[in-house]
VOGU-3710 file (C-alpha; in Angstrom, 3 decimals, decimal comma):
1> xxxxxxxxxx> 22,642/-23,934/16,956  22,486/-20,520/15,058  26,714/-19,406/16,326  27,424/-17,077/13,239  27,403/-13,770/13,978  24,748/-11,484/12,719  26,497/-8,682/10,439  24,426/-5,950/11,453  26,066/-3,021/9,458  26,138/-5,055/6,153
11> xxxxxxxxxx> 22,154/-5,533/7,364  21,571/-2,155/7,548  23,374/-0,631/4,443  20,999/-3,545/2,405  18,123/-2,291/4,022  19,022/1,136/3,395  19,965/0,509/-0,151  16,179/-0,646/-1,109  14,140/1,375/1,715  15,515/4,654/1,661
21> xxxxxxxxxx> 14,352/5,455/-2,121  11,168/3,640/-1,587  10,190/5,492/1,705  11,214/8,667/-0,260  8,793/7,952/-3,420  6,449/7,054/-1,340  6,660/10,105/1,356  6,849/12,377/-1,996  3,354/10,637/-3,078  2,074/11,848/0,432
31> xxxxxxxxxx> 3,361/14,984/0,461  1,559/15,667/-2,936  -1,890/14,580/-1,039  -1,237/16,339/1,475  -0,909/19,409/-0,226  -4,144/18,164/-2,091  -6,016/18,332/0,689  -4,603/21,580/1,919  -5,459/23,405/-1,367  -9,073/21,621/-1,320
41> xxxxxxxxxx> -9,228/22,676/1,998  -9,650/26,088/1,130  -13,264/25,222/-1,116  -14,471/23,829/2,453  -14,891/20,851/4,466  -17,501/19,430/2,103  -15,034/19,427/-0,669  -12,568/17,340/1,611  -15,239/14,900/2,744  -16,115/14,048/-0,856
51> xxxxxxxxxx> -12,582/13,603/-2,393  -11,232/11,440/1,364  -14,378/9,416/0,110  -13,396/9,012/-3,760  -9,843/8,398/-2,375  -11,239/5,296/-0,388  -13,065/3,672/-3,777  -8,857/4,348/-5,108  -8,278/1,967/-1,833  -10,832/-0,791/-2,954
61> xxxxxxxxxx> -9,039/-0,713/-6,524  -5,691/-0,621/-4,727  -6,846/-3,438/-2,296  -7,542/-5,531/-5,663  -4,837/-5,190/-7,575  -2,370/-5,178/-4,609  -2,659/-9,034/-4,724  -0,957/-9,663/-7,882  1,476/-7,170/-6,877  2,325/-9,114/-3,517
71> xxxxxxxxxx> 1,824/-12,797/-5,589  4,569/-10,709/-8,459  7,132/-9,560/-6,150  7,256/-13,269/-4,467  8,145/-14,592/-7,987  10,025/-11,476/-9,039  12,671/-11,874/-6,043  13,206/-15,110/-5,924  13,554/-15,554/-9,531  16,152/-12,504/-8,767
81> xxxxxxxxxx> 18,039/-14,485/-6,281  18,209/-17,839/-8,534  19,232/-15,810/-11,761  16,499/-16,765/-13,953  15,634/-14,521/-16,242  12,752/-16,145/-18,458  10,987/-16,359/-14,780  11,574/-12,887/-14,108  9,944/-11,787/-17,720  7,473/-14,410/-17,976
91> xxxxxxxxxx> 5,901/-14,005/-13,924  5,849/-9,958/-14,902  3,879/-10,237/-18,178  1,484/-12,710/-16,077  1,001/-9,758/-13,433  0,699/-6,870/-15,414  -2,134/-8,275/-17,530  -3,823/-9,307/-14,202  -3,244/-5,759/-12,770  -4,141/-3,977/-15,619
101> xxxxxxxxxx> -7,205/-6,021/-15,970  -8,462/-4,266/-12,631  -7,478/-1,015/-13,356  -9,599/-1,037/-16,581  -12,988/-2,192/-14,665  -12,320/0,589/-11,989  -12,056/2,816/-14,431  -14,783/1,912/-15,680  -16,901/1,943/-12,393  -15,334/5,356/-11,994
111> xxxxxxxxxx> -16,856/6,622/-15,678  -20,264/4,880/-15,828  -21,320/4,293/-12,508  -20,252/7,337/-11,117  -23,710/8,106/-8,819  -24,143/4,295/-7,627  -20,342/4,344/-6,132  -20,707/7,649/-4,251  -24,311/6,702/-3,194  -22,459/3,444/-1,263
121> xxxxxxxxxx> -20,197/5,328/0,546  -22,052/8,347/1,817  -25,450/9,062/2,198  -24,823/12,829/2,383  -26,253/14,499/-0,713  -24,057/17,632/-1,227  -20,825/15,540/-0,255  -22,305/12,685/-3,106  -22,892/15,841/-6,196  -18,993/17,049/-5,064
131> xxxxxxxxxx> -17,586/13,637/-5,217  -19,346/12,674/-9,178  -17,730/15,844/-10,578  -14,145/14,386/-9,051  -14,915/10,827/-10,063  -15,335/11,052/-13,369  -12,498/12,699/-14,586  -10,015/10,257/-11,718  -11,271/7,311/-13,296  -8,929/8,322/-16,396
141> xxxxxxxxxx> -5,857/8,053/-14,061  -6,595/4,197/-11,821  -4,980/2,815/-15,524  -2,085/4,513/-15,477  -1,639/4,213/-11,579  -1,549/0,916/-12,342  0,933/0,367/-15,008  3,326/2,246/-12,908  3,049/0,460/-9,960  3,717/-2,931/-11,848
151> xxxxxxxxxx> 7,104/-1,319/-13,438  7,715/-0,325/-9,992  7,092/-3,869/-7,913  9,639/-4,996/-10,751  12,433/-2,233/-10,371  12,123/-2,941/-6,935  12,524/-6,663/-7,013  15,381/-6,268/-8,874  17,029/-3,601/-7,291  16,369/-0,502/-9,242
161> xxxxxxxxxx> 14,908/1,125/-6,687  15,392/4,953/-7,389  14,024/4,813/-11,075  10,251/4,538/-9,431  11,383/7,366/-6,821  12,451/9,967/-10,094  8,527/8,928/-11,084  7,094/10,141/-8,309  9,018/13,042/-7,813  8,004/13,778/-11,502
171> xxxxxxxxxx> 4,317/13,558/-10,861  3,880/15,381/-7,215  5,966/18,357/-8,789  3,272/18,292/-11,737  0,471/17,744/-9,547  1,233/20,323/-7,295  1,437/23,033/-9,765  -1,878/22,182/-11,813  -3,385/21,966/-8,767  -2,895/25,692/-7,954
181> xxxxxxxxxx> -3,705/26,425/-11,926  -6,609/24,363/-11,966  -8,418/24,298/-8,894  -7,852/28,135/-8,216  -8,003/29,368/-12,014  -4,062/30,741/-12,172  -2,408/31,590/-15,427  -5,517/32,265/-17,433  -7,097/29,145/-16,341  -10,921/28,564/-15,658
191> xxxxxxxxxx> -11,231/27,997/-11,488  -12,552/24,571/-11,672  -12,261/23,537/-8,019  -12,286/19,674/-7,324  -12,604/19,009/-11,342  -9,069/20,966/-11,448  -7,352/18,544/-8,840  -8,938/15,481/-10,552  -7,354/16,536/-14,171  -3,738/17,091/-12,472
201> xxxxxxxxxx> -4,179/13,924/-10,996  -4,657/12,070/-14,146  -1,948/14,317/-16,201  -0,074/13,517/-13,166  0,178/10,194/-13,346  0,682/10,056/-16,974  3,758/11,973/-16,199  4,924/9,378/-13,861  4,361/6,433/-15,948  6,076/8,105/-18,717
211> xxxxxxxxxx> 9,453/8,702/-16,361  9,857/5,699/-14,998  9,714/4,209/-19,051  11,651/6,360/-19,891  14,537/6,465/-16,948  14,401/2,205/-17,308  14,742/2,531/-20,929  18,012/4,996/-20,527  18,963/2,524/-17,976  18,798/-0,498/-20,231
221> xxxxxxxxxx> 16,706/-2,437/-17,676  16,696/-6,452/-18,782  13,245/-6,992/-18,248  11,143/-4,424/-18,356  10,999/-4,332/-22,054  11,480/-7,745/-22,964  7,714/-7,838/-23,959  8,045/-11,010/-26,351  9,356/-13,318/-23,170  6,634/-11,705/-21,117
231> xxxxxxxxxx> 3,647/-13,221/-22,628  5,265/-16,957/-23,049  3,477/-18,240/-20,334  3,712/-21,889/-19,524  0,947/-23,674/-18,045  3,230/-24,964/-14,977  3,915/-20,897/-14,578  0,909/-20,043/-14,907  -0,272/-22,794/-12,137  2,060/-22,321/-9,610
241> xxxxxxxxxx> 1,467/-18,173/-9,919  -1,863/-18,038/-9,361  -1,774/-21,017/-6,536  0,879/-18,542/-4,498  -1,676/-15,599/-5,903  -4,786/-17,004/-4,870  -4,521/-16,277/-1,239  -2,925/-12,803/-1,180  -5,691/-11,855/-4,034  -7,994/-13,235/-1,996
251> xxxxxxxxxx> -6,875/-11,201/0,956  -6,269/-8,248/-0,315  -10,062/-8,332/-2,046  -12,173/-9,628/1,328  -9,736/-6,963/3,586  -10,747/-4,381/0,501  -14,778/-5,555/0,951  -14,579/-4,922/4,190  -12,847/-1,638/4,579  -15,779/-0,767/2,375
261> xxxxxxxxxx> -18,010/-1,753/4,786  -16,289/0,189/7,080  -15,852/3,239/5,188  -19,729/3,154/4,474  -19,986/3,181/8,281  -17,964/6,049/8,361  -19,355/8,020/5,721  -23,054/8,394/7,846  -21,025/9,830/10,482  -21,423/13,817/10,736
271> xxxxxxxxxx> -19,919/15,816/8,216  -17,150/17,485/10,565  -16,061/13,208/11,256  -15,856/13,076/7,564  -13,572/15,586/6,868  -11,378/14,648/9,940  -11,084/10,915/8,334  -10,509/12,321/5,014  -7,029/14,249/6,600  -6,511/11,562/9,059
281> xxxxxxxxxx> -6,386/9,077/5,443  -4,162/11,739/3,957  -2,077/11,423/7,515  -1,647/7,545/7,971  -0,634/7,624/4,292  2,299/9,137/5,664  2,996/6,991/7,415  2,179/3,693/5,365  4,047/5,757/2,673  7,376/5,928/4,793
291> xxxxxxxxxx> 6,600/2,185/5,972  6,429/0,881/2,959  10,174/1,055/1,642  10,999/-0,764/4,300  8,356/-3,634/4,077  9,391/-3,812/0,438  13,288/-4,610/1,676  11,677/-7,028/3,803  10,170/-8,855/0,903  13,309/-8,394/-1,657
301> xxxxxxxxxx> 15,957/-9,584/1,420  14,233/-12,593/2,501  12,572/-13,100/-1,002  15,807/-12,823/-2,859  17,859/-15,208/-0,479  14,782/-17,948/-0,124  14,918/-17,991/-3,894  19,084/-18,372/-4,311  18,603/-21,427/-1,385  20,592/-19,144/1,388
311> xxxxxxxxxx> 17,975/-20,288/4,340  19,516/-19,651/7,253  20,403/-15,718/5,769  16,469/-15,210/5,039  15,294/-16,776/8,574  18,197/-14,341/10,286  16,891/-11,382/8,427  13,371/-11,646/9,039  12,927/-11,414/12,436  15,728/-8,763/12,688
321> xxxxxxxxxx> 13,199/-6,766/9,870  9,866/-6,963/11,621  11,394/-5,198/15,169  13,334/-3,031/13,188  10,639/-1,651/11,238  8,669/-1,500/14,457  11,192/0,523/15,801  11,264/2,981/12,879  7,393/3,490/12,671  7,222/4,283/16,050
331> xxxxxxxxxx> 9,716/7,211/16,066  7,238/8,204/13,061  4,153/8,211/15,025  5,432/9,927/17,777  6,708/12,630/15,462  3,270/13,273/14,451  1,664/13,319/17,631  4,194/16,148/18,894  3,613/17,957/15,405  -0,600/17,308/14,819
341> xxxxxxxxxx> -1,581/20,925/16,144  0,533/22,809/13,092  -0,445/20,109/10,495  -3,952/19,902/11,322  -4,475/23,790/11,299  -2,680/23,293/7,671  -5,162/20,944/6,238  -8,236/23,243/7,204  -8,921/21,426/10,358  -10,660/23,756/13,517
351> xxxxxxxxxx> -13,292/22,969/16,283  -15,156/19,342/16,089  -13,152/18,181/12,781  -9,540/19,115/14,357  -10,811/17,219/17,383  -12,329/14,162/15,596  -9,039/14,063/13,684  -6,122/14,294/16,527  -8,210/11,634/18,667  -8,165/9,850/15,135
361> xxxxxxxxxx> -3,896/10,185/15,350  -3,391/9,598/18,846  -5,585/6,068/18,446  -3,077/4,944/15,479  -0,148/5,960/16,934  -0,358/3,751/19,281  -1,525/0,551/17,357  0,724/1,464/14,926  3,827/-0,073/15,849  1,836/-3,415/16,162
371> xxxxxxxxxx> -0,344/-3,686/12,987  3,554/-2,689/10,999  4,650/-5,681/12,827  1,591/-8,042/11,423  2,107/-5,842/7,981  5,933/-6,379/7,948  5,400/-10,482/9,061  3,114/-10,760/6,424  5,084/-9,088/3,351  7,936/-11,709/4,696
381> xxxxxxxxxx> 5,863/-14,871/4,554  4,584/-14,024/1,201  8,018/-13,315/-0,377  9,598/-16,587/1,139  6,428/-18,329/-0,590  3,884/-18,535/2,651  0,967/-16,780/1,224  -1,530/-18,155/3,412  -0,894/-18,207/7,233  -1,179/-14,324/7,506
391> xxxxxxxxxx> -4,123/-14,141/4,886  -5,938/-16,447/6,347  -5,733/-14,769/9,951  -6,361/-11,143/8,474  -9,562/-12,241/6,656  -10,824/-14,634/9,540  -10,223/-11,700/12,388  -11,767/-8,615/9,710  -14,827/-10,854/9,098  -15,673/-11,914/13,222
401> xxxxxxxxxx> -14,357/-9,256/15,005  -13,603/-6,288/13,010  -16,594/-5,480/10,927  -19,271/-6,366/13,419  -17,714/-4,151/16,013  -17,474/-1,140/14,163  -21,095/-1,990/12,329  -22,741/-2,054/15,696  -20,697/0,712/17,150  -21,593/2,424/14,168
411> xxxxxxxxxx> -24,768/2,049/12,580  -26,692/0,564/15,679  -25,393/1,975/18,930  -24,760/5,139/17,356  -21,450/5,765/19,298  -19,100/8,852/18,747  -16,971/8,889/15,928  -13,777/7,674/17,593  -15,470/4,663/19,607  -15,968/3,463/16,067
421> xxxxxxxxxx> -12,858/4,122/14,817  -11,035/2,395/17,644  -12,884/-0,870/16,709  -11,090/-0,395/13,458  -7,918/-1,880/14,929  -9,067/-4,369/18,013  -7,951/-7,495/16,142  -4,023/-6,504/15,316  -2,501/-7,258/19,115  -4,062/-10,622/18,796
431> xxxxxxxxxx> -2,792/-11,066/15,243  0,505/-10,150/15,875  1,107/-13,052/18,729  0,317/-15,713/16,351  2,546/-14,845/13,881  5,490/-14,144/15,648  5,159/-17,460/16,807  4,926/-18,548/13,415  7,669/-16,039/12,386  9,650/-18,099/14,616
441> xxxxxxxxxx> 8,729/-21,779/13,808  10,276/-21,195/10,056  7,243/-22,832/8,337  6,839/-19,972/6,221  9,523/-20,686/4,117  8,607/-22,489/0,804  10,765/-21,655/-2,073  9,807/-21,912/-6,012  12,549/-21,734/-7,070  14,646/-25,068/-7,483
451> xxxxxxxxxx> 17,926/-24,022/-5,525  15,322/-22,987/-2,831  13,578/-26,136/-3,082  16,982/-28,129/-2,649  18,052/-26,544/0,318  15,321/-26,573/2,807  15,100/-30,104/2,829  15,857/-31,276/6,163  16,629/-27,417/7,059  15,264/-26,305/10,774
461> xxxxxxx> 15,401/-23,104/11,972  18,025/-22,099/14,357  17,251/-22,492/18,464  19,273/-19,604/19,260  20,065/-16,410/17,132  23,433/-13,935/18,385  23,365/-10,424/17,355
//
């Protein structure tokens, strides 16, 4: 029987420790697409359509690489929990060459095949000429949006949470301002419209890359620069990483194929729809952005402890984590549907579009609070080494429920906008009753690391849990 009692303020001030800067970096990223959009805004609705639709080929790439960063931080915390520092260096050279590796053939897409990926997504001609021109100078930035997320998933993991924060703050301040001198043509500068925002995105990111190097460096982080113990890869390493890879890659590429599929679906809806989704993206980014610090202290709190062999501390955080981010994305959610008539008006948004995209809010506020459940269970089975019972449920449901609903919705019935949309999200409530029950069962924990591997055997999970 689980009798300790549950330390709910130390809980909280660890969870505030990693979330808070991570939420705040992440929030600041928003905030600089939402003013973006705002500023795009004012070259019309066509302008917004095309870059929501480049932003959802930045998805696919994100969708792709995001599996080595979930397969990383598994390694990277529990590695940080059991003190080993040749795992730490050798697991992050491992996933930086595999992330880099996809940021390189997206930028390539982006460069050379510019016409082919806007010609997927819409079939709209003057939203497909808009998005080419944006496109091709982006495709510059998807390396370096890499590289900095891969120092980040490692200051994270162990604990140096506010260096990536300083790099973000760094880039929206700098994208921001070249937006208004670029796409508007201040300070003696040519008015280059959506080629303008595209070049302070890239310069952008450069500028955030270069921060967080430079703040770790000052910082005299262990591992980020240990580049002669990254690359010493040993074949067990190497084995065992892409084994507890495989099936968050996996995942992460089939849920990125078919959010494709579902953007394509979207982009043949009328241009107005497309411009809604395009804020609405900008919108839930928000709140994914917020979200996300504190699905990252899920991962390092039941990561770290899974990997030092504390089980019963990892199984008492994890359920405590999934309703309490709940809790916090609902607040959120709500927030924005009291505030959507002054931010919509903002971002350009009047008649059909402002309609399209508040039905668009209203329908995720409400299955938000579920699929950040699912979201939040997953992150936690992945760090405690369970990369599999989620993935396989998210790719099984996307596959037979998800895409043919919205396809025929979409492309066959020819239903209004938000009928589609709503078919976006029909799988999550069943989703998120099979894995609490597998949140509960403890099965999800499988350590790598040897003190992890030591003390589950013969471990059970508590039959009652006190506050």
């Amino acid at each position: 029987m689980d009798t300790q009692k549950f330390n709910w303020r130390d809980f909280l001030m660890k969870v505030a420790v990693i979330a808070v800067p991570v939420a705040l970096q992440n929030l600041l990223t928003t905030t600089g697409s939402m003013v973006d959009t705002m500023m795009i805004s004012s070259l019309g609705k066509t302008e917004v359509g095309a870059v929501g639709l480049c932003a959802q080929f930045s998805s696919l790439m994100f969708s792709c690489y995001w599996g080595f960063v979930g397969g990383g931080m598994l390694f990277f915390s529990q590695y940080w929990g059991a003190k080993d520092d040749d795992g730490i260096n050798r697991s992050y050279g491992l996933t930086l060459t595999c992330m880099m590796t996809v940021g390189m053939i997206f930028g390539a897409l982006a460069l050379f095949f510019t016409e082919t990926v806007m010609k997927l997504y819409t079939d709209k001609e003057a939203i497909q000429r808009i998005g080419v021109e944006y496109l091709r100078i982006v495709g510059f930035a998807y390396p370096l949006i890499v590289l900095t997320m891969a120092m980040a998933s490692l200051l994270r993991s162990t604990e140096r949470v506010t260096i990536p924060m300083f790099g973000s703050f760094a880039a929206v301040g700098v994208n921001i301002f070249l937006n208004w001198v670029l796409i508007f043509g201040n300070l003696g500068s040519p008015a280059m419209g959506v080629r303008g925002a595209a070049l302070a995105t890239v310069i952008s990111q450069g500028v955030s890359a270069g921060v967080v190097a430079l703040l770790a460096w000052r910082n005299r982080h262990p591992y980020l620069f240990s580049v002669r113990r990254h690359f010493r890869w040993t074949r067990e390493l190497v084995r065992s990483y892409f084994r507890k890879c495989f099936p968050i890659l996996m995942n992460e590429i089939l849920i990125g194929a078919g959010n494709m599929i579902i953007n394509v679906v979207l982009g043949r809806q009328p241009e107005d729809a497309i411009a809604a989704l395009a804020v609405f993206r900008t919108l839930e980014g928000l709140i994914i952005g917020f979200f996300a610090g504190f699905a990252n202290a899920a991962s390092i709190l039941v990561g770290k402890e899974v990997g030092a062999g504390n089980i019963d501390v990892a199984y008492r955080r994890a359920w405590r984590l999934v309703y309490l981010c709940q809790s916090i994305i609902g607040c959120v959610c709500l927030l924005l549907v009291l505030l959507h008539t002054p931010i919509l008006n903002m971002m350009g948004m009047t008649g059909d579009s402002f309609s399209i995209a508040f039905g668009m809010i209203a329908i995720f506020g409400v299955v938000a609070i579920i699929r950040m459940g699912n979201w939040t269970q997953n992150d936690t089975f992945r760090a405690a080494g369970d990369a599999t019972f989620g993935t396989v449920l998210e790719i099984v449901f996307m596959w037979t429920m998800v895409i043919p609903c919205v396809w025929l919705t979409g492309m066959v019935w020819k239903l209004p906008t938000l009928a589609v949309f709503v078919c976006c999200y029909i799988d999550e409530p069943i989703r998120y009753v099979m894995m609490q029950v597998h949140l509960f069962r403890g099965k999800w924990i499988k350590p790598v690391t040897p003190e992890g591997k030591r003390a589950i055997i013969g471990w059970t999970p508590p039959r009652k849990k006190t506050a």
